[in-house]
MARGU-52582 format. One line per 2 residues: for each residue x, y, z of C-alpha. Coordinates in steps of 0.5 Angstrom, whole numbers, padded with zeros to 4 digits. Layout:
<pts>
X/Y/Z  ...;
</pts>
This chain:
<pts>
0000/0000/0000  0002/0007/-0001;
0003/0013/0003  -0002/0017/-0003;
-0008/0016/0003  -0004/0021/0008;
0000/0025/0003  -0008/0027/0001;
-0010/0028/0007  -0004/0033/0009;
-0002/0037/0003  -0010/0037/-0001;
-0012/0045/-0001  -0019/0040/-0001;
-0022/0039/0005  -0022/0030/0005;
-0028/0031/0009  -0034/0034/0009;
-0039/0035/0015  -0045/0038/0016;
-0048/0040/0022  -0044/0042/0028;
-0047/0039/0034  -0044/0035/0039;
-0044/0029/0033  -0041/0033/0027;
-0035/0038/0032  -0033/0031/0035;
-0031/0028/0028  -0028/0035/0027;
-0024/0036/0032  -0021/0028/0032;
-0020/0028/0024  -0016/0035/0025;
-0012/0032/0031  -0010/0027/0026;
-0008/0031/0021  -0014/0030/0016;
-0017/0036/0013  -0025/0037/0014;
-0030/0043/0013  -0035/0043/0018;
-0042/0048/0014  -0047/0050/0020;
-0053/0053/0018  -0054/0057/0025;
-0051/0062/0027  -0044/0061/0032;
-0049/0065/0038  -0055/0060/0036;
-0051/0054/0037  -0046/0056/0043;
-0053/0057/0047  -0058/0052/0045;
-0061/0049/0051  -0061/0042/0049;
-0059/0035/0053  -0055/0035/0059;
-0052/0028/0062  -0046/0025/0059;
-0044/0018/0060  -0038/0016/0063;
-0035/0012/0056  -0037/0018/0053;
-0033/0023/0057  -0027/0019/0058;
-0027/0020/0051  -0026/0027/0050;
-0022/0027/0056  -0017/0022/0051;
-0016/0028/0046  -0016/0033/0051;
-0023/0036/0050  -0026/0035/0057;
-0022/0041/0060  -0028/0045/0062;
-0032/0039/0063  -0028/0036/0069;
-0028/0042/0072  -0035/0045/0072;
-0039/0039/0071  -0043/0035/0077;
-0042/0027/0077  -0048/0024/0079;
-0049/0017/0080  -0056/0016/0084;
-0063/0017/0081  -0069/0017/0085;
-0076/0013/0083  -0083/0017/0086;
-0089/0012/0087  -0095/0015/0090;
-0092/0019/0094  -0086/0015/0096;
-0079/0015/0094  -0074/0011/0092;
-0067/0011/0090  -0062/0007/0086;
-0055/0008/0087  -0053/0006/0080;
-0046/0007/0081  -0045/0002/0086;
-0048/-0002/0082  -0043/-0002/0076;
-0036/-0001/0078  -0037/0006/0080;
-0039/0010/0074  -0043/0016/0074;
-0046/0021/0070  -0043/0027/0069;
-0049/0033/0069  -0046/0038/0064;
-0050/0042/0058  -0050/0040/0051;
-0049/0047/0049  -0044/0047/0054;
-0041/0041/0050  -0041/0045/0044;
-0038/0051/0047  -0032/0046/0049;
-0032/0042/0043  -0033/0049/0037;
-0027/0053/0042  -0022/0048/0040;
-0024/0046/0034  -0022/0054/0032;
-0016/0054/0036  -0013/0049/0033;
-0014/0052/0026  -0021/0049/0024;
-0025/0050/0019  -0032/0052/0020;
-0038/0055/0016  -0044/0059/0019;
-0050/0061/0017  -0051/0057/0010;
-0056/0055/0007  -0059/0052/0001;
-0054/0045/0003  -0054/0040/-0003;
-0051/0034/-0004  -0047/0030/-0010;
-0044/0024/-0012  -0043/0021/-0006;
-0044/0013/-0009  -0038/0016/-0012;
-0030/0018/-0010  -0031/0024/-0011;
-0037/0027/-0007  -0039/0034/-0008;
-0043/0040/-0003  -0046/0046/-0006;
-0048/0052/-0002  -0050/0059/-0001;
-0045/0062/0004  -0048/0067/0009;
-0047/0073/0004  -0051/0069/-0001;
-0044/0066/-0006  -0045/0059/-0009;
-0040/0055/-0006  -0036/0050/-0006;
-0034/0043/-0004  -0031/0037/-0007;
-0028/0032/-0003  -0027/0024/-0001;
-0033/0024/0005  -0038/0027/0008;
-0041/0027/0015  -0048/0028/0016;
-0049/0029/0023  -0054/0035/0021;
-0060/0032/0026  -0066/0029/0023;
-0069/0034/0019  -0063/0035/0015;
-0061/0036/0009  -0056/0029/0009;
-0060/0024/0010  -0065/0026/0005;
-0060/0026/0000  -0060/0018/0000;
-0064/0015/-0006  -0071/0012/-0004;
-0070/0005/-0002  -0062/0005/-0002;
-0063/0005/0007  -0069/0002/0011;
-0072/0006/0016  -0076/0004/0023;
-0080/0009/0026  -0084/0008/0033;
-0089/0013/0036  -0088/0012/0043;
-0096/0014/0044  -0095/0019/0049;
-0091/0026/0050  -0088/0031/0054;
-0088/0038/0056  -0080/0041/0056;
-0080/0045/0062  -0073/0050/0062;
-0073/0055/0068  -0069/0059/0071;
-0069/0055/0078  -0063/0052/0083;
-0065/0045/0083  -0069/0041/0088;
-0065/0035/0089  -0058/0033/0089;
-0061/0027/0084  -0065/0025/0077;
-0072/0025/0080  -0077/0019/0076;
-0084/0021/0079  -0090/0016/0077;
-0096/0019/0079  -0104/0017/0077;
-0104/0024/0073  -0098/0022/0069;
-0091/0023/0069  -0086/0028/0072;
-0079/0029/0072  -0074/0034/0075;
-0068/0034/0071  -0060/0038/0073;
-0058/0042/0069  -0053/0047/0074;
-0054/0051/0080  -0058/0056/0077;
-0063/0052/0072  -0067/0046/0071;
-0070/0041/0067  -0077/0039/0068;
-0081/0034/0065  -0090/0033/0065;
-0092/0028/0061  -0098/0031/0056;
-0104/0029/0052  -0102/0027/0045;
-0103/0034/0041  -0102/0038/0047;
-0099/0045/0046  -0094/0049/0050;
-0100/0055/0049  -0105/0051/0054;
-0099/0050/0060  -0098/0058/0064;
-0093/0058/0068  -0098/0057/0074;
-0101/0050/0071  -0094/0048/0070;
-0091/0049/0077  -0098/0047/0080;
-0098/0039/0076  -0090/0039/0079;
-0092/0040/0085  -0098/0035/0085;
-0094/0030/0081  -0087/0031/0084;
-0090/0031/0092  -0088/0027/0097;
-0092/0024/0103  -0089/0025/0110;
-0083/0030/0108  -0082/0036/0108;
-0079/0037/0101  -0080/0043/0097;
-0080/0044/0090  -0076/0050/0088;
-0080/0056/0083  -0076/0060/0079;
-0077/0064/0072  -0079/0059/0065;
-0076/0060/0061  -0077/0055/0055;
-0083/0052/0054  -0083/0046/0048;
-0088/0039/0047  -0083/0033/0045;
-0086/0029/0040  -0083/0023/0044;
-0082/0018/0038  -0076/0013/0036;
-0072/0013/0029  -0067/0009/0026;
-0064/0008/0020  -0060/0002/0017;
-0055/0002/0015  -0053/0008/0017;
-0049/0011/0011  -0049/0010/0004;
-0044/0010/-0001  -0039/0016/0002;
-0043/0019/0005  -0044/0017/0013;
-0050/0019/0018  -0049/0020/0025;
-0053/0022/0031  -0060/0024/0030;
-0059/0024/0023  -0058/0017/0023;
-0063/0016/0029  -0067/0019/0034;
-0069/0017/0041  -0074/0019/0047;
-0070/0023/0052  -0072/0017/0058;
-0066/0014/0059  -0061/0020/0057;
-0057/0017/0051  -0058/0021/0045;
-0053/0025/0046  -0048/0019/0049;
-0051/0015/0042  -0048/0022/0038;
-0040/0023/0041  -0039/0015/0040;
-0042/0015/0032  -0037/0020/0031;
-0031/0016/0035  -0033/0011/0032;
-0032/0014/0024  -0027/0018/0026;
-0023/0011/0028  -0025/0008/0021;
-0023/0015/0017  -0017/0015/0020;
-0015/0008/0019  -0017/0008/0012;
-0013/0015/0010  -0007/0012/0013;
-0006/0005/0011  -0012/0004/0006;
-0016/-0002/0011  -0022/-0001/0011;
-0025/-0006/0015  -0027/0001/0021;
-0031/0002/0014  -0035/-0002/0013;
-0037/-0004/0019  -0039/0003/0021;
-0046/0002/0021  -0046/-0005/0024;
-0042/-0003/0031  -0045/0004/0032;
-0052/0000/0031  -0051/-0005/0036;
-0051/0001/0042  -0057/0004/0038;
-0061/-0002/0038  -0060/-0003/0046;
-0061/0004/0048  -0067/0004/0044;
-0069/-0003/0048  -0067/0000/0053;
-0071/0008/0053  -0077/0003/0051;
-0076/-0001/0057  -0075/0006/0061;
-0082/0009/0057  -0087/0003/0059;
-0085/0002/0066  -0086/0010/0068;
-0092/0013/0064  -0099/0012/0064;
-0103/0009/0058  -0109/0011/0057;
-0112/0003/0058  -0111/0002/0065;
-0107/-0005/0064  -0101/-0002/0061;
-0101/0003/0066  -0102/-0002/0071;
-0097/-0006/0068  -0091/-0001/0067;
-0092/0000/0075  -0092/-0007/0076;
-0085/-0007/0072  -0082/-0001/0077;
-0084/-0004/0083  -0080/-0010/0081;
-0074/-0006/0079  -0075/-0003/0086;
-0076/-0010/0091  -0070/-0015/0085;
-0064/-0014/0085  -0063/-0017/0078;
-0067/-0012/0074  -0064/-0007/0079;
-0058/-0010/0076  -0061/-0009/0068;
-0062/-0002/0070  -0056/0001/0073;
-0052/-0003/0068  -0056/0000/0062;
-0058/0007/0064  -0050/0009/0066;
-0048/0007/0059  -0045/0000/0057;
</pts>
């Protein structure tokens, strides 16, 4: 084999990979190809503000951070992020906890905002001397089933630009463009709607617990997620089609207080200004195989998962790990093993984080035929009294 692999990927003034989306997904792939020697351009159509302070997921796995620690990309991470090793389960008003990470060799969550994430991953990607474009538009992608991929854009000035290259990585979410670039038919595409969703509650409200709060009541799920000292997540479970428009401020904190309350304690849930307010659609989505051609999918353009279980932003920084490796390889000894079995490693872990969020949604949510509820608190009480589905839980919900 020669060294024309690597000499390209050094001395080309063509990027050798293109990516799309600059998510937790598409910045990791960047930054591992840029400490490898290997050229790529990141196209984003938001602004660098819009992406820097998006308020999205916020648990990151043990796997997962000691990912980014190896390549120097946890810095921040280590330093302000919580580590959480507890989750508490409320059942009719009693509260029960589960010490996962005693259960599992000690890991933990570490409790950090994605767009902290971003902050982190874009700052060192541009420190480094990466290549970024913000703001475009109009992403078409070309020749992607051949050697030689092409993308197309309108640059923030409104120019038509240009990029050929050898690969591309569409880690541009699930309504973006990459993804639908794939031919009709060339990949399979399982969708499941979980029947239920959520109302997403973000406010300006130092949290009420030091742990993960699950709380199953007889009007519906709660959750109450952390975010940092000063901001919370919340979640409540809604009719299906409900809107944002129907939950004031005042109905929300009331069905928090009411579905998170505690007997013969003297909890308190803290209040605080909302400031975000957004139904969830609570559905599943994978495709297979996850790339086509020379164009790779990752994150939520290759697969979509429920919040139950806190796994999608996990699923993303190891897709790009794992492509990353395999672009590595193949640039600098030809072997592309990594490759072609991308897709196969990468959905081994969706499909049981998928079983697993599946599992999660069943046991915590009142369905509207009161056997399934019935059923999903049985299984909650199991996991309560069983040290095997104890055991079942801590090892998937803390990450494989």
């Amino acid at each position: 084999m020669s060294n024309q692999h690597s000499e390209w990927a050094v001395q080309s003034n063509e990027a050798v990979v293109g990516i799309v989306g600059a998510g937790p997904a598409g910045l990791t792939l960047a930054n591992l190809l840029h400490e490898a020697g290997i050229a790529c351009t990141v196209l984003e159509r938001g602004t660098r503000e819009y992406i820097e302070t998006r308020p999205r997921a916020g648990v990151l796995e043990h796997r997962a951070v000691q990912m980014l620690t190896e390549h120097g990309l946890a810095g921040r991470l280590l330093e302000e992020a919580d580590r959480h090793g507890a989750c508490e389960f409320r059942v009719n008003g009693e509260a029960f906890e589960v010490d996962y990470s005693a259960l599992y060799g000690g890991q933990t969550h570490y409790v950090y905002p994605q767009q902290d994430v971003v902050r982190d991953l874009l700052g060192n990607y541009l420190a480094r001397g990466g290549d970024i474009r913000f703001s475009v538009s109009d992403v078409e992608l070309s020749g992607i089933d051949s050697a030689s991929p092409v993308l197309t854009w309108l640059s923030a000035t409104g120019e038509r630009e240009r990029l050929e290259c050898a690969f591309v990585g569409g880690a541009d979410g699930f309504h973006g463009v990459t993804r639908k670039s794939i031919p009709q038919g060339a990949v399979q595409e399982f969708t499941h709607q979980h029947g239920i969703e959520w109302l997403s509650v973000l406010a300006e409200a130092p949290p009420s617990t030091h742990k993960v709060i699950y709380a199953l009541h007889p009007d519906g799920f709660a959750g109450h997620m952390l975010r940092n000292s000063t901001v919370s997540r919340y979640y409540l479970q809604v009719p299906i089609g409900d809107s944002p428009d129907n939950w004031p401020d005042e109905r929300v904190w009331a069905e928090l207080h009411k579905r998170l309350a505690l007997r013969d304690s003297d909890w308190r849930l803290t209040e605080g200004r909302i400031i975000e307010k957004r139904v969830l659609d609570m559905r599943s989505h994978v495709v297979e195989p996850m790339r086509f051609g020379r164009l790779y999918l990752l994150g939520d353009a290759a697969h979509i998962i429920t919040p139950v279980g806190a796994k999608g932003m996990n699923l993303a920084l190891h897709d790009a790990e794992v492509l990353a490796s395999a672009l590595i390889g193949y640039l600098r000894t030809g072997d592309d093993s990594g490759l072609e079995g991308y897709s196969e490693k990468c959905l081994r872990r969706v499909w049981r984080a998928q079983e697993f969020s599946q599992w999660m949604v069943f046991m915590l949510h009142r369905s509207p035929e009161p056997f399934l509820s019935r059923l999903g608190q049985a299984r909650l009480e199991h996991l309560i009294d069983s040290k095997s589905s104890v055991g079942y839980f801590a090892q998937n919900y803390v990450g494989p």
